[in-house]
N, C-alpha and C positions, 0 to 999 in steps of 0.2 A: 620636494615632497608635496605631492596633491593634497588640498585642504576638502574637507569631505561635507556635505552639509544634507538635512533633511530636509526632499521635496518637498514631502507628503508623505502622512503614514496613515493607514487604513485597518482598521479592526474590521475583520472577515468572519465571525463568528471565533471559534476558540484560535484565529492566525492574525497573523498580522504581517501585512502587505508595507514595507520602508521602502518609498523610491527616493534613492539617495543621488547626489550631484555633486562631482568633481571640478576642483577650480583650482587652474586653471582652464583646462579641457575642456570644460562643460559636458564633460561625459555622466550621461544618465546609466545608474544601475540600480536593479530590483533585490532586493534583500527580503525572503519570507522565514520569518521564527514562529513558533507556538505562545497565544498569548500568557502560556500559565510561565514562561520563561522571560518575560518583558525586563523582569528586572534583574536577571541574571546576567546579561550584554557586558561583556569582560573589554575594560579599554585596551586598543591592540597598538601594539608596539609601532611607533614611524619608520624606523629605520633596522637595517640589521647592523653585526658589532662594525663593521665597513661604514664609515659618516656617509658616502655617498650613493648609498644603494638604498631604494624604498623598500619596505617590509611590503608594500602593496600598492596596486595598480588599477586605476575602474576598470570595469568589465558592463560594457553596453550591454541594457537590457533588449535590444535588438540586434540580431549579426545575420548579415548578408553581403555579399561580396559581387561588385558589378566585374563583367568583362571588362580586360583592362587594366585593371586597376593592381596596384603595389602590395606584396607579401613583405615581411619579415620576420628574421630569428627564427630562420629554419624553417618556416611551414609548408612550401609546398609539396605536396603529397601526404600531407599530416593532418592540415586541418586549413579553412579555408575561412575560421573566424578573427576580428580585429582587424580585418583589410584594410589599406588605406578608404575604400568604402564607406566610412564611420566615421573619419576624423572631423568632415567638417560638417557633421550634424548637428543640430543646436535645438533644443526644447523649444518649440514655439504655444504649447499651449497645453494643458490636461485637463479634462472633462470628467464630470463625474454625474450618470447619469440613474436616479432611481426611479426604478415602476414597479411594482406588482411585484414586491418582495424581492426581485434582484438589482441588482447593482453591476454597473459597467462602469471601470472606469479606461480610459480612450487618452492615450500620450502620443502629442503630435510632436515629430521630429522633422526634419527640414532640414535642405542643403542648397549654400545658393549653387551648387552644379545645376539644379533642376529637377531634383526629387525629392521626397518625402519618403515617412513610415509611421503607420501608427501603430501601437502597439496596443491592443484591447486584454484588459482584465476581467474576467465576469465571475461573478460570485450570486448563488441561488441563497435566498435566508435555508438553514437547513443543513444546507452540503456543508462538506466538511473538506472540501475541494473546491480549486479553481478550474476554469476554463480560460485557458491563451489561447492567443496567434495574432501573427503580425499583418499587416497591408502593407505594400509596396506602391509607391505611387510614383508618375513620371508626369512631372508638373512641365517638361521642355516641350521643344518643339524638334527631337528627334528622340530614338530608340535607346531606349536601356536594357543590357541582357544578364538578366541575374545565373549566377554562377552558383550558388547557395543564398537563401533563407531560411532561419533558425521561426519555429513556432514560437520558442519561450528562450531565456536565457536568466538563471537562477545564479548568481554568483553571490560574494561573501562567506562561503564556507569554509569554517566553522565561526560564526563572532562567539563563540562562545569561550576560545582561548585567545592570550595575547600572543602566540605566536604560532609557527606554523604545524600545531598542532601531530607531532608526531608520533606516531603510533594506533592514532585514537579515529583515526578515519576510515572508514571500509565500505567499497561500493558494492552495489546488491545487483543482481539481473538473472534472468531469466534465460536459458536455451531451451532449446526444442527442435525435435528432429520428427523425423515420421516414426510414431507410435513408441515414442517418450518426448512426451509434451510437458514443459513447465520445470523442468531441473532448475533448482535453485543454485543461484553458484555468487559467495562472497569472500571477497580479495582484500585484503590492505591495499590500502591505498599506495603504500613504498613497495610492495607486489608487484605492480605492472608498472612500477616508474614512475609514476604520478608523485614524487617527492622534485622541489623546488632545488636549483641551482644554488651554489656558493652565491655567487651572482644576481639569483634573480633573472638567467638571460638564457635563450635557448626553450621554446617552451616545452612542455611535456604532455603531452595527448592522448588518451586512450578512447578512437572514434570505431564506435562499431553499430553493424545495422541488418539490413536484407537488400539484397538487387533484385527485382522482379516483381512478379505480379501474386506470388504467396508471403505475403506478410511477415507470417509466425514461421520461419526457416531460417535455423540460427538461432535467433533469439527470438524472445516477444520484444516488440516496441515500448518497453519499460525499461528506466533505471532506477536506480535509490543510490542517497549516499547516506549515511550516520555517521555521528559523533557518538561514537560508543560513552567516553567517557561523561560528554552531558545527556547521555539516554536520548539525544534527537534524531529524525528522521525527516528528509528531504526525496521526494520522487515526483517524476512525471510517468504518462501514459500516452503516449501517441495515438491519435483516432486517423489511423491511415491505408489505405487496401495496397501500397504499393512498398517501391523502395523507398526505403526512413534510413535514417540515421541517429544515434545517439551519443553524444562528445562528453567524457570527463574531461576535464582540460586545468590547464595549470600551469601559474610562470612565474608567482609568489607564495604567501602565505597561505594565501588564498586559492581553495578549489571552485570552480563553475563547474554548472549543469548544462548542457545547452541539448535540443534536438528539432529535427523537422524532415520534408524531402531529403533522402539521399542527393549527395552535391555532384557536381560535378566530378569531382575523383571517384567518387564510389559510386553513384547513379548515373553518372554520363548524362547528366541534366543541365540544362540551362532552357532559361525562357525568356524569348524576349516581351519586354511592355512597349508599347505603344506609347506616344506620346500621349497625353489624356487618358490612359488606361490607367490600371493598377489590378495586383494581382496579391491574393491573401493566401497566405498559409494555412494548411491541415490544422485542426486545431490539439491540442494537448491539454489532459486531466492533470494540473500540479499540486501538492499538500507539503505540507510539515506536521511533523506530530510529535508532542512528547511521549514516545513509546517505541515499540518494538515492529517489526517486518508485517507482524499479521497486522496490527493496528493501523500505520501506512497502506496495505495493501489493503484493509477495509472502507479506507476511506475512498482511495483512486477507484478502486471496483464498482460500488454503489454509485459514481456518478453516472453508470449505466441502467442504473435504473429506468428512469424515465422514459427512457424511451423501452425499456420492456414492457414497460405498464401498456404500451399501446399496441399487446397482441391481441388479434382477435378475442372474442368473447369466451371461444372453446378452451383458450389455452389459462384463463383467470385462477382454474384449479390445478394448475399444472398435472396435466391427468398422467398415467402410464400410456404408453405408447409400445407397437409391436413392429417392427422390421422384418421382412423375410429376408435378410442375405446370407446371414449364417444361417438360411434353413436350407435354402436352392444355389446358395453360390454363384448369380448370374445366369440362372433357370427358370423363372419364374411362370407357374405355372398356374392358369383361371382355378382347374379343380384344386389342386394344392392349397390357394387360397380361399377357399369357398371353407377349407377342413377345416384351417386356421380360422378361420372366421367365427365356424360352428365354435369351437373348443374357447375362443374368447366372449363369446357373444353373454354380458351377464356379469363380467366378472370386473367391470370397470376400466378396463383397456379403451381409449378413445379413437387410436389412428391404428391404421394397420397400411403400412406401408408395402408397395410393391418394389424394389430395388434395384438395381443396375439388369439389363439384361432381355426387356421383355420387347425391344426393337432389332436385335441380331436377325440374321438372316441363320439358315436351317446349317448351313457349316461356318456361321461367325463364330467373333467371339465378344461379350458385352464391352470390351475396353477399345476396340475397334471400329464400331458399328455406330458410332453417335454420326448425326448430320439429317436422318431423313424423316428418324422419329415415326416409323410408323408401326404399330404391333405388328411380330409373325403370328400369322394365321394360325399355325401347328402350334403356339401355345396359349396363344388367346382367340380360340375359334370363331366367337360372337362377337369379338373387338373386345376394348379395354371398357368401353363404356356397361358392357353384359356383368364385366367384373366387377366392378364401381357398383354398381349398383345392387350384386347380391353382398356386397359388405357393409354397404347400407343399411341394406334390409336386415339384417345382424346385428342393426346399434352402431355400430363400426363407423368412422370418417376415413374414407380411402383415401390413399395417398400414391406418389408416385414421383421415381426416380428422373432427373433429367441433369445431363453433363452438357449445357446449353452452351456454353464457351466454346465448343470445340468441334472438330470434324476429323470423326478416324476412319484412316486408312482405307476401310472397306464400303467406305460410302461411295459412290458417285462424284457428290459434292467435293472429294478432296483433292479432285482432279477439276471438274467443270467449273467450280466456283473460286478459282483462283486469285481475279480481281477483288474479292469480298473478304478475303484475308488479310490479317496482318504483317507485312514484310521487315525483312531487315537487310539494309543494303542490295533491296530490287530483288530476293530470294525471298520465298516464303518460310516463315518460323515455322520451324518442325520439331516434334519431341515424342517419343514412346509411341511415333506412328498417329502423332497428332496434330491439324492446324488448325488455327484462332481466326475464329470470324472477328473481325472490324468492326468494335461496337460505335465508333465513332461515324458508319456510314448507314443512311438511312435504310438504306437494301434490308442490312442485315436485321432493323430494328425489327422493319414490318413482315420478314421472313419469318424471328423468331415469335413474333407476336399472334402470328396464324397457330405455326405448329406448337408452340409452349403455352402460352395465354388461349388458345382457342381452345386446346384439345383439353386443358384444366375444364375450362366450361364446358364443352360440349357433351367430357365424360362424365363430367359429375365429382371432379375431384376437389378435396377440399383439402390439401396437403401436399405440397412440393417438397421434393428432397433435390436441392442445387448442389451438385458434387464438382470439383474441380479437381482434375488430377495430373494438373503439369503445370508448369511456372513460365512465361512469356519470355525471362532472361531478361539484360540488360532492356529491352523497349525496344523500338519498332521505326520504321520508315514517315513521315507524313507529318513531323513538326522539327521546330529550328533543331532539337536532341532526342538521341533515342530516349534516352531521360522522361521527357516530354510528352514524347509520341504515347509511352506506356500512362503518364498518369494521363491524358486524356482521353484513353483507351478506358483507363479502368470507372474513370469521371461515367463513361458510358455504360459499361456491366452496371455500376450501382443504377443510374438512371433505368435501367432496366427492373431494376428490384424496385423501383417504386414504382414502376408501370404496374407489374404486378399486383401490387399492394393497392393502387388505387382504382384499376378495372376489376379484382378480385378480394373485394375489402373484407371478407371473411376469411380467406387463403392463410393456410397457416406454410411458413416459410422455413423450412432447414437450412443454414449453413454449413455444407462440408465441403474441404477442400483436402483430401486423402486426408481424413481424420480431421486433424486440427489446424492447418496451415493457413486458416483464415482466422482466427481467435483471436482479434482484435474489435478496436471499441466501433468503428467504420462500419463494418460488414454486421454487426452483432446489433446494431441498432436495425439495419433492414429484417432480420431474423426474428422468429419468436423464439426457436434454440439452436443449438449446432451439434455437430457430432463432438463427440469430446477428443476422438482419438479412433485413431484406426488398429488399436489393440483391442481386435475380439474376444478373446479369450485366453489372455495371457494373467498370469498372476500377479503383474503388475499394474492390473488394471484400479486396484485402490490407490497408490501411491500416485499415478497418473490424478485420477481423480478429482483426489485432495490437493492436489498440488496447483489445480484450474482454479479451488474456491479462491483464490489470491487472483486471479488474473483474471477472468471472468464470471459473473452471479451463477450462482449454482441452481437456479430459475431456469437457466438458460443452457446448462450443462449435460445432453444427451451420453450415457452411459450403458454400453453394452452390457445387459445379462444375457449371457447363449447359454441354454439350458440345454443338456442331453441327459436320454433315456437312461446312457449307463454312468451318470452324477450320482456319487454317493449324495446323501441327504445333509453332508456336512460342505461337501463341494458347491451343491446347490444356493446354501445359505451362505459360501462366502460371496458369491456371485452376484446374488441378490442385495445383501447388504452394500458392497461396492456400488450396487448403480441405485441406494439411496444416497449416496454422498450429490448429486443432482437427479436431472430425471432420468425413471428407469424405463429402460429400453430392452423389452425382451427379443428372443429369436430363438433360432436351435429349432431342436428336437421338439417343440411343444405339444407335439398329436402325437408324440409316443410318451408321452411320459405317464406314469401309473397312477393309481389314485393316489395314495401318499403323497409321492412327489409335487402332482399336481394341488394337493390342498396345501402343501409350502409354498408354491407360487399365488395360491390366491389370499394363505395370510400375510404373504408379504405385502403383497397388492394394497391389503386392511390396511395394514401399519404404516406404508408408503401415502396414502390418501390422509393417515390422520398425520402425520408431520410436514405432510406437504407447504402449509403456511407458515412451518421455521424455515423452508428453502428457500420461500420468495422474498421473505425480506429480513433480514437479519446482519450478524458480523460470525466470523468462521475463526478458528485459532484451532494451527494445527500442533501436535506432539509427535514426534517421527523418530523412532530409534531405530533406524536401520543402517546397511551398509552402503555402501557407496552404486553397487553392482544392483540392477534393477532385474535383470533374468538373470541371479542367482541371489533373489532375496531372501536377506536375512533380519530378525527383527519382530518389530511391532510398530501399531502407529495408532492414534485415537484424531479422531476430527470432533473437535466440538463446533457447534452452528447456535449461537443461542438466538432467538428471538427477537425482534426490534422492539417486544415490549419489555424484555427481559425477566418474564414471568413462565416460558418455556424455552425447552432443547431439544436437539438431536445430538446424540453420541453414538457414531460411527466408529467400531474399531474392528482392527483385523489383527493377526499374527502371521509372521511369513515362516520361513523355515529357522530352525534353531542355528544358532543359540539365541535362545528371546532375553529379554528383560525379565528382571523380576518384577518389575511393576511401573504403570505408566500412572501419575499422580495429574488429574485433571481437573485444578482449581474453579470452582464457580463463584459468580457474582451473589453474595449475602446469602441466606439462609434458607431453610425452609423446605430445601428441596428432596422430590424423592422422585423413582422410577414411577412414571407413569404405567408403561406399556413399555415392551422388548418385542424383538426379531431377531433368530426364533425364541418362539415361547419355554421352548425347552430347555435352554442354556439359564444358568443362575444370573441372580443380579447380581452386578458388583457393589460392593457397599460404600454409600455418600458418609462419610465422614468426615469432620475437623476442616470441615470447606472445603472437601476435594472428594469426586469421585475416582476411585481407584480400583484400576483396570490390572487383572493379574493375569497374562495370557498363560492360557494351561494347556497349550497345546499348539501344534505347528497349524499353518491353512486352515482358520478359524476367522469367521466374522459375525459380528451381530452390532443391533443396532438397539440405542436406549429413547425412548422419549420422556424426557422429565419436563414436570412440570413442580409449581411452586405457589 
């Protein structure tokens, strides 16, 4: 039986960081609990009723696995962690470095094969979250080809019981498809197999992830596990634009967490290091919390802040925003937009976006036509810059569409520029009539940097909409794995978004990739927001919504409202309230709608502008009593957002079709509080009582929105 011992223990704010050591192994592993649980730590059992079998086994807090090297107890094709790669690593040193309110701490491991890994912990004073990942080092004097690398690897789950905790574990994750983003979906852990052998022998794996170059397809790059029965909660967030992976894993008492690159099995990756090289991992948002799903997900989310805070200056009030695509469909047209312009000019609308479409030729079609980027004449007769410039003249910050990754079909280029593309297996990658320029070749840099970066400036635009609408697949031709080929591909699309960012330091930046497929923490740091979902106008579009504030800031949550003429005034106001749950985003019919109508969209606008500062910085808790079936919902659902200073709210709620709930009860922090302001005006308040507002939906496709304050 391994004897267990504490490295190091570290108080993170309300966590605590145990690096624990195995003897005799000398296997290092990472243990994180919530500090308000320090003295709950339940001593766990040595052995099972068998004298000779361990109750438990270390679990290296780094796993990566060389070419080469030795599997057992069944894992190949399973999982690619605890390689013989690890056995003969040995703690050589750990640092612990403070500056300027954060804390690094830095575990040196060593092999006398001739490599190394360090594994970095970083904690901000504040965050309520860590920042992993690992370095790879090759101290020889020949080549090492990593197979997989884990960013983080969280084991000891649960110390909270002495044995192998049955019943009381259930893992959390995320899926997402095109236009249902974010589906919550939570398993027992004896569910998917994740329950330990008689033995102890044989492991048990549930490794799930995305291959490609759209991130969020399948899942999001998040998991959770909880001890229901101690009320704890363990998650990571992967900050990665490509193929990830994420490993429950299991072979005792004990569950691990582990994730990073897709490995070899599932991303067809490996990468060699150099002798004197070293290569580090993607990095990962990790927590613990004594509490529930939204409280975990509040805290992994907000380590995105930061880097929102550093959108241009336009976007500080998160203003409303106007899209034409649900007006023109892939038509866009100068006078069109000139109308749109008049009818918003005044009314607090900041961007008015031009959309997919306005480079086709006179018989394209907008999904085929990207590569040459130049306006048709027939619908922008002065150029783009004549248009830019009358929305300007409106108040307006014009914006405009570009699917800069790619070259379709009807271009020239998807013939001529062959060599500038992505290959695989000496063929060019093709998909929906589309191929990928090679951002890893300079050609392509200074190509896109005339037509995308020049014609931003040249026309006067002050807003990019970056749309991606196909997946690269397993990776590409031009490093040791297709694996490879793809993350150094995509190493270059970002590198592209900071050229942007730093020759156009005012440019406000869209993320879309068909709606949401880029909804990760990577891509969302280069953005000011993203599109939320490519469900324009479906009824599902609150439960979508709601279901981002867990996974990405609602700051940064672009939300279709598409208004039409023949919108009853009840339809209008569920529309609108949905795209307060982040920013709203108009379209439709807007130059036909009537005066009524039209004075619903500008007191929405009012009310959107005054709780815009609960959106940018706050924690979210949702209530959802619906069915399982998304287009055929049934139900209700209320979003609370309250405030980072927790002296104000937003309460967003809607009803789907019957049968509803009698009543959604939505507990607030202390007292005091009362309706500030509603959307619409016309709907009654629900009444705060006994420390809960309480939501009675009286009707089928109904939403409004509350701002309390206190």
């Amino acid at each position: 039986m391994p004897e267990l011992s504490t490295l190091a223990r570290f108080h993170l704010g309300d966590m605590i960081a145990e690096y624990l050591i195995a003897h005799p192994s000398d296997t290092l592993s990472l243990r994180m609990i919530p500090a308000s649980l320090e003295g709950q730590l339940v001593p766990h059992r040595e052995r099972l009723d068998h004298p000779n079998i361990p109750a438990w086994y270390p679990e290296s807090l780094v796993q990566f696995k060389l070419l080469g090297d030795a599997t057992d107890e069944y894992t190949q094709g399973l999982t690619l962690r605890n390689s013989a790669s690890l056995a003969s690593l040995r703690l050589t040193e750990q640092q612990v470095k403070d500056s300027n309110g954060e804390t690094e701490i830095i575990t040196h491991l060593a092999s006398p094969r001739g490599y190394a890994a360090e594994h970095h912990l970083l904690w901000r004073e504040g965050d309520r979250a860590v920042t992993m990942f690992t370095v790879f080092k090759n101290l020889s004097d020949r080549p090492f080809t990593l197979e997989m690398l884990s960013s983080f690897s969280l084991s000891g789950i649960t110390p909270f019981a002495a044995d192998d905790a049955p019943g009381r574990l259930f893992l959390h994750r995320f899926r997402s498809y095109w236009s249902a983003e974010g589906r919550h979906e939570c398993r027992l852990a004896e569910d998917l197999g994740l329950e330990p052998s008689w033995a102890h022998h044989g492991v048990r794996v549930e490794r799930f992830g995305q291959v490609g170059s759209m991130p969020v397809r399948g899942y999001f790059p998040w998991a959770g596990v909880e001890d229901r029965a101690a009320g704890v909660m363990w998650g990571a967030h992967l900050a990665i634009p490509g193929s990830w992976q994420m490993e429950f894993f299991r072979r005792d008492d004990f569950l691990s967490l582990s994730g990073g690159l897709a490995d070899r099995e599932l991303g067809h990756w490996m990468k060699t290091v150099a002798p004197g090289e070293h290569f580090q991992s993607p990095p990962a948002y990790v927590s613990t919390v004594q509490g529930d799903l939204d409280d975990l997900c509040a805290r992994l989310v907000n380590m995105q802040l930061p880097a929102a805070e550093t959108a241009p200056a336009s976007e500080h009030d998160l203003p409303v925003l106007c899209n034409e695509w649900c007006t023109s469909w892939g038509n866009p047209r100068h006078a069109d937009l000139v109308a749109m312009a008049d009818r918003l000019q005044g009314t607090g609308v900041r961007y008015l976006v031009i959309d997919a479409g306005w480079y086709k030729g006179d018989t394209g079609v907008w999904h085929l036509g990207q590569g040459d980027w130049v306006a048709n004449p027939n619908l922008f007769p002065d150029g783009l810059a004549a248009t830019a410039r009358a929305i300007r003249e409106r108040g307006l910050i014009p914006g405009i569409w570009f699917e800069m990754e790619v070259v379709g079909e009807q271009s020239p280029r998807f013939e001529s520029d062959l060599p500038h593309f992505l290959h695989r297996d000496g063929y060019p990658i093709t998909a929906t009539g589309r191929r990928f320029w090679d951002f890893r070749d300079p050609w392509v840099i200074d190509y896109l940097s005339q037509k995308v970066i020049g014609q931003l400036r040249e026309n006067g635009f002050g807003y990019i909409k970056v749309d991606y609408n196909e997946t690269i697949g397993l990776g590409c031709d031009g490093a040791e794995s297709a694996g490879e080929g793809l993350r150094q591909h995509l190493e270059g699309v970002q590198g592209f978004f900071r050229k942007m960012r730093a020759e156009l330091p005012d440019l406000v930046i869209e993320n879309c990739a068909s709606g949401g497929h880029r909804l990760e923490p990577s891509f969302m740091a280069l953005s000011s927001m993203a599109s939320f979902s490519d469900a324009h106008e479906t009824r599902d579009i609150p439960v979508i919504a709601a279901n981002l504030h867990r996974l990405i800031l609602p700051r940064q949550s672009q939300i279709w409202a598409v208004l039409h003429a023949a919108d009853s005034m009840q339809r209008l106001s569920y529309l609108l309230t949905g795209g307060m749950l982040g920013r709203l985003c108009l379209s439709g019919e807007l130059t036909s709608l009537d005066a009524g109508q039209w004075a619903l969209v500008q007191e929405a606008i009012r009310f959107y502008q005054r709780v815009a500062p609960v959106l940018a910085r706050g924690t979210s808790r949702l209530f959802q009593h619906i069915n399982p079936s998304w287009q055929h919902l049934e139900g209700a659902q209320a979003v609370l957002r309250l405030a980072e200073d927790a002296n104000s709210a937003l309460v967003v709620t809607h009803s789907f079709g019957a049968p509803l709930p009698a009543e959604i009860s939505i507990p607030l922090p202390g007292q005091g509080w009362q309706v500030a302001a509603s959307f619409p005006s016309t709907l009654p308040a629900p009444e705060i009582e006994d420390g809960a507002l309480h939501f009675i939906p009286s009707c089928e496709w109904e939403g409004r929105a509350l701002y309390l304050t206190r």
